[in-house]
C-alpha atoms as one frame of an Amber mdcrd trajectory, in Angstrom:
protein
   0.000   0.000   0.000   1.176   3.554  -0.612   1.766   5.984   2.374  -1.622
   7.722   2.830  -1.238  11.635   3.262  -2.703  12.957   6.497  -5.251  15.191
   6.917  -8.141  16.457   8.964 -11.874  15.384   8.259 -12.497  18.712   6.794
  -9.898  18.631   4.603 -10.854  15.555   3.332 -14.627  16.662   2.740 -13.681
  19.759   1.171 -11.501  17.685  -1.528 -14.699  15.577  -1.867 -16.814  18.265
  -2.571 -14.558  19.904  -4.850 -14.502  16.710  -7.010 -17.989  15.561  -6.829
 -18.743  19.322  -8.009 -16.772  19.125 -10.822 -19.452  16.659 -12.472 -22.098
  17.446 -14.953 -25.493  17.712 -12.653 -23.814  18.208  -9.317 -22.261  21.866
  -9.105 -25.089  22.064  -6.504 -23.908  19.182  -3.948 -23.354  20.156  -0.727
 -21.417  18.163   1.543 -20.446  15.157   2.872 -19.545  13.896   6.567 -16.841
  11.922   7.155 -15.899  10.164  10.451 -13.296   7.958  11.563 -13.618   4.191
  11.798 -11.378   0.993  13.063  -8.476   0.100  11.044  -8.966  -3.211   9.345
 -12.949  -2.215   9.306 -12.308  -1.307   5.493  -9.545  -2.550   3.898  -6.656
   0.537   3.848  -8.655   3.584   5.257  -9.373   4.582   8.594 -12.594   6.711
   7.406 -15.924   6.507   5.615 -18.777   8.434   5.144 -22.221   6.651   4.176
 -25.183   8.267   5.038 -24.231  11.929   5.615 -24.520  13.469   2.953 -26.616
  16.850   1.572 -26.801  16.848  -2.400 -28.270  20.397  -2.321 -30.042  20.927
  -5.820 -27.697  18.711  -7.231 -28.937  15.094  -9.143 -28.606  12.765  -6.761
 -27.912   9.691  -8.840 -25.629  11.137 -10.372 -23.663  12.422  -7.303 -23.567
   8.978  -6.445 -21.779   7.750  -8.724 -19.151  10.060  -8.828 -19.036   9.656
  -5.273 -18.722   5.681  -6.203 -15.474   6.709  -8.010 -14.232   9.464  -5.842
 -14.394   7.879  -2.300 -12.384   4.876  -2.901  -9.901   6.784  -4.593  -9.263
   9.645  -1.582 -10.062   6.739   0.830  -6.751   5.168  -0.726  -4.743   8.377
  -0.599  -5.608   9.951   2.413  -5.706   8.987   6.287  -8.474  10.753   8.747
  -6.283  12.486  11.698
């Protein structure tokens, strides 16, 4: 596994955010929670963040999947603080 860059759980929303918004049909999402969880609980990450999340007036299927993509990826590259 690659070394995970730390950072603090707003950091890591705001990158979220930032990404998700960059998708057609979701310059209107909101934000997303994240909170810590056990190591081991998800295979290398020591976050997640199902279930708190405010799409604004974005589409929320579509938000979706780009979260699908997007969380994995930061979830791989960065480590909750």
């Amino acid at each position: 596994m690659a070394e995970q860059i730390n950072m603090f759980a707003t950091e890591i929303e705001d990158l979220i955010v930032k990404d998700v918004r960059r998708r057609a049909h979701c310059g209107e999402f909101k934000s997303i929670r994240v909170y810590k969880i056990a190591d081991g609980q998800i295979p290398e990450t020591n976050w997640n963040c199902v279930n708190n999340i405010d799409y604004g007036g974005a589409d929320k299927r579509v938000c979706d999947e780009a979260l699908r993509e997007v969380v994995p990826r930061m979830q791989r590259q960065y480590r909750l603080v």
